[in-house]
N, C-alpha and C positions, 0 to 999 in steps of 0.2 A: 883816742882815749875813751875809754867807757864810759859811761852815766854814770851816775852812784847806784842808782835804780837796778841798773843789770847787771853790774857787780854785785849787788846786795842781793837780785835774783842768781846768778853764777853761785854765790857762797852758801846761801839756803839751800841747793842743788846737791852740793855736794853733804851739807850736812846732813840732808834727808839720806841719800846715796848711804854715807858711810855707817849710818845709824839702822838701814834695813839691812847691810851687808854685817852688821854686828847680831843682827836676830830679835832688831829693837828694845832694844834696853832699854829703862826710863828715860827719857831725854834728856833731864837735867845730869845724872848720871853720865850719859855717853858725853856729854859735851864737856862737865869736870873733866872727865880721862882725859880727853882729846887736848883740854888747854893744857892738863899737869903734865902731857908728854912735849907739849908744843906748846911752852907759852908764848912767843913771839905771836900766836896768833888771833892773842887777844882781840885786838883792833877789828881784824877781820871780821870774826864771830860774832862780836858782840851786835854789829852792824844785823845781819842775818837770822841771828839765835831765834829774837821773836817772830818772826815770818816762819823758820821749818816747824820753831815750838806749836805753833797754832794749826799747823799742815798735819802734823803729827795728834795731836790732839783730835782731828777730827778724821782719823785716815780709813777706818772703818765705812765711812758714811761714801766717802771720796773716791776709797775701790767700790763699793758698790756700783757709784756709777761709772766710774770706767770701765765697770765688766759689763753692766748696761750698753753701753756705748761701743765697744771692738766689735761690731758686727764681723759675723765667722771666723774668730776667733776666740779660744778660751784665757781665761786670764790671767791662766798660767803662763802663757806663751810671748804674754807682753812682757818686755824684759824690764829690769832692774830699773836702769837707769830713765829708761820709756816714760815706768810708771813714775816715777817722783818726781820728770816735769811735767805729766798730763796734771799727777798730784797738786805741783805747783801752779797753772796756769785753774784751773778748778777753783782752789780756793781763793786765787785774784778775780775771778768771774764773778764767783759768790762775794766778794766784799763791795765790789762795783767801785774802787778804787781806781780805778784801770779800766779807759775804756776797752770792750773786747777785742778789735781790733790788734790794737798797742797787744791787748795779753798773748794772742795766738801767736805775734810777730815775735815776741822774748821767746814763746816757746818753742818755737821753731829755728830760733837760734841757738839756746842754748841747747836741742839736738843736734845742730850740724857741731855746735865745739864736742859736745860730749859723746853722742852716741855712732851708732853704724849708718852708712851713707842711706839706706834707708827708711833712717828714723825719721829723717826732719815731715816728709812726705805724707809716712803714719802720724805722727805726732797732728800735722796739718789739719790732715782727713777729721780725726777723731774730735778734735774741741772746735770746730766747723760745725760738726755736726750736733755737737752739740750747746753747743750758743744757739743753732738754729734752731733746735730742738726746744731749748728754752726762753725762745722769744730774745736774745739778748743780739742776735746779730738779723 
C-alpha cells in the first residue's frame, strides 16, 4: 500500500502532466474540466490540487533551473513527463518539507511508474546535482 505522501505525490504528477499536455490553461480551469468530465475523481484531486497549484505557479522560475541543471542537453529535449517530476521534486526541495533525500527517492520512483526505462537514472543525476549544487545534500 502507498503512503498518502506518494499518492498525493503520484496524483500532483499527473495533474501537472495533463495540464502542460493541454498547453497550460489556467489551472483552476483545467482542473474544473478534469472533475466536470470525471467527477468520481474528486477525492483524488482535491488531495493533490494544492501541491501541482503551487508547482504551476512558480513553473517559470523552476524550468529555469532545470535548464540550468541538464548539463548537455537542451531543454527541449527533456521530456514532458521528466520535466513535471524534476518540476515536482524542485519545489519539495524548496519548501524543506521533505528531507532531500526522501524528495530524490519519490522522484525517482515516480520515473520508474511513469516515464522510459531511462528516466529514473536522469531524473537521479539531475536533482543530485542539484541539492549539491545548493548546499542541501
Amino acid at each position: 500500500m502507498l503512503r498518502p505522501e506518494t499518492r498525493a505525490r503520484a496524483r500532483a504528477l499527473q495533474l501537472l502532466y495533463g495540464w502542460e499536455l493541454r498547453q497550460r490553461p489556467p489551472f483552476k480551469h483545467f482542473v474544473h474540466a478534469l472533475l466536470s468530465t470525471h467527477p468520481h475523481w474528486r477525492m483524488a484531486v482535491e488531495a493533490s490540487e494544492e501541491l501541482a497549484g503551487a508547482i504551476v505557479e512558480n513553473v517559470e522560475q523552476l524550468d529555469g533551473r532545470i535548464a540550468d541543471a541538464v548539463e548537455h542537453w537542451r531543454p527541449g529535449r527533456v521530456g514532458t513527463i521528466e520535466r513535471c517530476i524534476l518540476r515536482l521534486a524542485l519545489h519539495e526541495l524548496d519548501t524543506g518539507d521533505v528531507p532531500p533525500k526522501v524528495v530524490i527517492t519519490e522522484a525517482v520512483r515516480l520515473a520508474h511508474w511513469f516515464a522510459g526505462s531511462s528516466a529514473p537514472g536522469f531524473v537521479n543525476g539531475v536533482l543530485d546535482g542539484l541539492a549539491r549544487r545548493e548546499g542541501r545534500l
